[in-house]
N, C-alpha and C positions, 0 to 999 in steps of 0.2 A: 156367484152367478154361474149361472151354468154353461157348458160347451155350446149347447145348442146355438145358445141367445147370438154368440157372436157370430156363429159362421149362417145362422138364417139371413143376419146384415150385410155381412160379406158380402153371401152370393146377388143380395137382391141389389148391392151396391153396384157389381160389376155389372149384371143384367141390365141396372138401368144405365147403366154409364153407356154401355155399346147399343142399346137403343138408341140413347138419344143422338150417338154420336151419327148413326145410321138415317137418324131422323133430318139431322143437318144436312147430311150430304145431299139425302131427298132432296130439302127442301132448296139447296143451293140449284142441282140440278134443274129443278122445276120451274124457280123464280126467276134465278139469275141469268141461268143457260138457255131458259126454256127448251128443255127439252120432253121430248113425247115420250110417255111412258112413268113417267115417275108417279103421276095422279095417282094409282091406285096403290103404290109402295108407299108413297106419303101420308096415305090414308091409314092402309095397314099397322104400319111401321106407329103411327103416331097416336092410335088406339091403343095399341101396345104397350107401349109407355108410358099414358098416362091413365092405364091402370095397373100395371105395376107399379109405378111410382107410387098410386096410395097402400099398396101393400111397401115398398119401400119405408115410405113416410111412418107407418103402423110398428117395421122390427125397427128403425132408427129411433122411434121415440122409446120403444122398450128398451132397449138395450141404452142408451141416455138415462133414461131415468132407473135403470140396476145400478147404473155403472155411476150414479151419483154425479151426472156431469153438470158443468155449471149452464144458464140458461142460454147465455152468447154462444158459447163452443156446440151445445144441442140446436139453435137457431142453426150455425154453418152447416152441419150434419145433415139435417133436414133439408135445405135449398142448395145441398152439394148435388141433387138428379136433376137439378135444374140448369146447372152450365154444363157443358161439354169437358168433358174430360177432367173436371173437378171430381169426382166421386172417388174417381181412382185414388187418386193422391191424398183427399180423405181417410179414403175406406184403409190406406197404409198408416196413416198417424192414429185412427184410432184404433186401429188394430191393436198398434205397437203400447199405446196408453192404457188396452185392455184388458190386454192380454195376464197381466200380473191379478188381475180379479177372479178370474176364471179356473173355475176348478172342476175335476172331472169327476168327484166323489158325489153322486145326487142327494147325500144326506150323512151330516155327519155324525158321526158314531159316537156315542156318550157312554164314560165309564159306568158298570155297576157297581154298586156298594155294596 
């Protein structure tokens, strides 16, 4: 598998992670606090997110199905942009599980006869 595949995941892991975390606060703000101002951060912010998240959901299922992962463990990967602050912690374990796959050579070299 290649370099790419993992760190396109990475990044779009953290991206949505701090979205949504950003989404929370909004929406604590807005509901709970009511406070003025948030309306159009909440709006912003939560378009944002949920489309990145399907670009998310698009290199998480790539990068699951290189990486040969089983269907349960691909399910948690996928609905990890979906709780707050799960992706992080995620995006750490399977980094660390995927890292051994991942090779920097785009094509490997075959002897001649």
């Amino acid at each position: 598998m290649k370099k790419s595949v993992l760190t396109r995941y990475r990044v779009m892991a953290y991206v949505t992670a701090v979205l949504l975390i950003l989404l929370t606060i909004g929406v604590i703000g807005k509901r709970l606090l009511d406070m003025d101002g948030f309306d159009g951060f909440v709006s912003v912010i939560g378009i944002a997110h949920g489309w990145l998240y399907l670009l998310y959901l698009i290199f998480a299922f790539d990068l699951g199905s290189k990486a040969k992962m089983p269907l349960g463990r691909l399910a948690w990967v996928l609905l990890a942009g979906t709780v707050p602050t799960a992706a992080f912690f995620v995006e750490r374990k399977v980094t660390r599980e995927v890292t051994p796959l991942v090779s920097d050579d785009p094509a490997p070299k075959t002897a001649a006869a």
